[in-house]
KOLKETI-666657 format. One record per residue: residue in three letters; x, y, z of N, C-alpha, C, O in turn. Coordinates in steps of 0.05 Angstrom, whole numbers, padded with zeros to 5 digits, always signed. Example, Ala and Ser with C-alpha at 12.3 -4.5 7.8 and 13.67 -1.06 7.14 Angstrom:
<sites>
ALA+00264-00114+00156+00246-00090+00156+00264-00066+00156+00285-00066+00169SER+00257-00045+00142+00273-00021+00143+00258+00001+00157+00268+00023+00161
</sites>
This chain:
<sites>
UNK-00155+00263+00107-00173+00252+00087-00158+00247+00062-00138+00260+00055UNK-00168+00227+00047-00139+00215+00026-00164+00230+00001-00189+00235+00004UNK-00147+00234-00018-00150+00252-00053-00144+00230-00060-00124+00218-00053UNK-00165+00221-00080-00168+00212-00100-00143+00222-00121-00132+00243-00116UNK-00133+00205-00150-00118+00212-00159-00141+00206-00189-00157+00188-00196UNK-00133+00228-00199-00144+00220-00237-00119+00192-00247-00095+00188-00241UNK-00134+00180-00260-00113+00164-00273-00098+00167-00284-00079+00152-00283UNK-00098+00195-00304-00073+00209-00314-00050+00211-00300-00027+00208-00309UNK-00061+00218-00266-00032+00223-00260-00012+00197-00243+00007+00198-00228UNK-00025+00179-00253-00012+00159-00239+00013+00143-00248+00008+00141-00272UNK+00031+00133-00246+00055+00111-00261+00062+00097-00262+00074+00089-00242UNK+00063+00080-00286+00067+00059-00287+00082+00042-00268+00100+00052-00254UNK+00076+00015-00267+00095+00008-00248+00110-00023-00263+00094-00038-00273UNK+00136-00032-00263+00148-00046-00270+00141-00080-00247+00135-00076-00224UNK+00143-00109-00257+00135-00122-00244+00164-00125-00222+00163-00135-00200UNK+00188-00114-00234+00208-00111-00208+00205-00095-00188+00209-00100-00164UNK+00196-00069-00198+00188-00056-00174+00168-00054-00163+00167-00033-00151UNK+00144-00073-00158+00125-00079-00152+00139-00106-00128+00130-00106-00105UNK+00155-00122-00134+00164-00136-00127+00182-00122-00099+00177-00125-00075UNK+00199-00112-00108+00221-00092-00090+00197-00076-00072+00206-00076-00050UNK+00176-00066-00072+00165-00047-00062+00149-00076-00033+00150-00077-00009UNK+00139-00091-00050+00125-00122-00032+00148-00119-00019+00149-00107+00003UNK+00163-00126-00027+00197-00139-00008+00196-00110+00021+00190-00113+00045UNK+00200-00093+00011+00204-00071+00026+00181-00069+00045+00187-00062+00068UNK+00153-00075+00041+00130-00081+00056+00131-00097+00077+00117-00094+00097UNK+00150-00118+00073+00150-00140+00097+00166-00132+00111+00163-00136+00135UNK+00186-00121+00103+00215-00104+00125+00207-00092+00137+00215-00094+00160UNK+00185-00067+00131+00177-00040+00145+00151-00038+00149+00139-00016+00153UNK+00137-00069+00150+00108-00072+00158+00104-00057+00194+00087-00041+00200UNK+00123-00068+00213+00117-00051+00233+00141-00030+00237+00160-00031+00252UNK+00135-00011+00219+00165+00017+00222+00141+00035+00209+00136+00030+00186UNK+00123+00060+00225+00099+00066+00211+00105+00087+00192+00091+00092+00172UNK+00132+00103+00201+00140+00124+00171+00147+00110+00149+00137+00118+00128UNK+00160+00093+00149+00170+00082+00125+00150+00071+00113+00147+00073+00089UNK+00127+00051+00136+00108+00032+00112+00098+00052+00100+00099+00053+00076UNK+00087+00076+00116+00067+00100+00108+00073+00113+00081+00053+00121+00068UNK+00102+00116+00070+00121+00124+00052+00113+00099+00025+00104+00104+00003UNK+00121+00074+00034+00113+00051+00020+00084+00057+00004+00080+00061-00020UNK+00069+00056+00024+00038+00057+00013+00034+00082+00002+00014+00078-00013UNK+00041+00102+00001+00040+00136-00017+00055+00121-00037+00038+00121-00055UNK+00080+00104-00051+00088+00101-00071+00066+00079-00087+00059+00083-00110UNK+00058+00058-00073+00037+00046-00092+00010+00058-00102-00005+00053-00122UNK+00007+00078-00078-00024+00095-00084-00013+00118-00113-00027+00137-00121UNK+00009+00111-00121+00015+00127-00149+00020+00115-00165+00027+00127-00186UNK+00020+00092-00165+00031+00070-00185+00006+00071-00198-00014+00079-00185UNK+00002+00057-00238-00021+00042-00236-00005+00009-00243+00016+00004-00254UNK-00026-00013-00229-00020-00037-00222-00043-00050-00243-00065-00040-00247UNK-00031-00074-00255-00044-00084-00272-00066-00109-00253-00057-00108-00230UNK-00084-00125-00252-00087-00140-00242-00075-00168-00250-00083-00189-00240UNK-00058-00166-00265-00042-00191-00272-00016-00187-00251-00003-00206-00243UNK-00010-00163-00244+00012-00164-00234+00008-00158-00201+00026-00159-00183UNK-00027-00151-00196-00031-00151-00164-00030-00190-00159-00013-00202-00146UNK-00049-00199-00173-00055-00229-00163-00020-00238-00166-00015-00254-00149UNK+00002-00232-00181+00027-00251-00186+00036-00248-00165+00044-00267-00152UNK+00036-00223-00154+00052-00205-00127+00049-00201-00106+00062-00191-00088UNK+00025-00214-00111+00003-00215-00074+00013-00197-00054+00020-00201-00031UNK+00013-00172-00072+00014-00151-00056-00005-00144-00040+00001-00132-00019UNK-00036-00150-00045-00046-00151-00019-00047-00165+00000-00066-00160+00014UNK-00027-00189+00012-00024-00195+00020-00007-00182+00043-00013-00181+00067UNK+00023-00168+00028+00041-00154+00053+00020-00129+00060+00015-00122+00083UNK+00009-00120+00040-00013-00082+00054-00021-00101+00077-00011-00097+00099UNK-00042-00125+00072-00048-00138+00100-00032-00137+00135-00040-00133+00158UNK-00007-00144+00121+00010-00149+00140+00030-00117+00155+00046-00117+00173UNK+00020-00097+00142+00025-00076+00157+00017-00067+00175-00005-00056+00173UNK+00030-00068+00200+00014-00064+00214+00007-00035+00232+00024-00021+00243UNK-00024-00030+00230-00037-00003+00228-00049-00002+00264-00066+00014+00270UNK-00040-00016+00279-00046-00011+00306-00025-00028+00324-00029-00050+00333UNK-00009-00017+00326+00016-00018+00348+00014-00018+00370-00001-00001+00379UNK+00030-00040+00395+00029-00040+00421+00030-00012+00431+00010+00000+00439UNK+00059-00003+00429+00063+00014+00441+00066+00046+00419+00085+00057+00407UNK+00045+00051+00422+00032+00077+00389+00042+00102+00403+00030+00114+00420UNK+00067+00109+00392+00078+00150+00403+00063+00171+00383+00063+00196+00383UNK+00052+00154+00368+00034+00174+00336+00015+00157+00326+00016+00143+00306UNK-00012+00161+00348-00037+00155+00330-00047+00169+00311-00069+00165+00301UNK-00031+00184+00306-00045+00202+00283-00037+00187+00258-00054+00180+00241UNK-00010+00181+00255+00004+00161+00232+00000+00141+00228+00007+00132+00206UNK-00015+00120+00252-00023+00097+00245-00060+00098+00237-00074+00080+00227UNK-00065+00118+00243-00093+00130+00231-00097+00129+00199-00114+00119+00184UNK-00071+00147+00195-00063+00145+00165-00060+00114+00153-00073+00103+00135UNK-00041+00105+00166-00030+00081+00159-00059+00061+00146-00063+00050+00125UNK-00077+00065+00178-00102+00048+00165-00121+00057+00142-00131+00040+00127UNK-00126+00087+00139-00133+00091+00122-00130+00095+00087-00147+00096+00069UNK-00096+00095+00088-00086+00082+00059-00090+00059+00061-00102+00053+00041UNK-00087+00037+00078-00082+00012+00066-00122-00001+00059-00129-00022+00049UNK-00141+00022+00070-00162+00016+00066-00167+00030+00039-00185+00018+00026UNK-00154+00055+00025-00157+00058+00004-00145+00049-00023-00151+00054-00046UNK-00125+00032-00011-00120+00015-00038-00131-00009-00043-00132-00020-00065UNK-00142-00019-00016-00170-00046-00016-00193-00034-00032-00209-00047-00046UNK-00193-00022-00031-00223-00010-00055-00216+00000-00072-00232+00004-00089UNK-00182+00011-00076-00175+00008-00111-00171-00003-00121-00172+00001-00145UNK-00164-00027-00111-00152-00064-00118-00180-00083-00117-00182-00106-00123UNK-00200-00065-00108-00223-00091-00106-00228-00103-00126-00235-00127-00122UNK-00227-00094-00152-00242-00106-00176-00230-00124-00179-00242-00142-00191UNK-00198-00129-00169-00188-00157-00178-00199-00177-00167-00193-00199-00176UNK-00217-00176-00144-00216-00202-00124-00251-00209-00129-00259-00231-00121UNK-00267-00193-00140-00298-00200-00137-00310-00215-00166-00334-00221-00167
</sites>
């Protein structure tokens, strides 16, 4: 089950490394420890919505992929789907 974070404890994030982190999203979209690693570093970031819409970072979370042919750890792609569903409802306000 994913914890909520206070906003306090969250960090800033630079539009390079927001960039570098996208980039890294599309490399390790199907590698599920690493995206899984990926998505724990943005779920600590805070993200501006000027710099989600520039970065169309929801676009690569899209492209990770959270159900695999051949799955040796459904438990991690369980995870996998359920971060990338909790940053769709921390990112929602940009899109409605």
């Amino acid at each position: 089950m994913l914890q909520l974070r206070k906003e306090s404890s969250l960090q800033p994030i630079s539009p390079e490394e927001l960039v570098e982190l996208g980039l890294s999203l599309d490399k390790y979209k199907n590698t599920p420890v690493e995206a899984l690693k990926l998505l724990k570093v943005l779920d600590n970031k805070t993200i501006t919505a000027l710099l989600l819409r520039d970065t169309k970072i929801g676009k690569r979370l899209t492209a990770v992929n959270e159900n695999p042919e051949n799955s040796s750890a459904p438990e991690l792609h369980s995870q996998i789907a359920g971060m990338k569903e909790h940053l769709k409802k921390k990112w929602s306000f940009i899109y409605q």
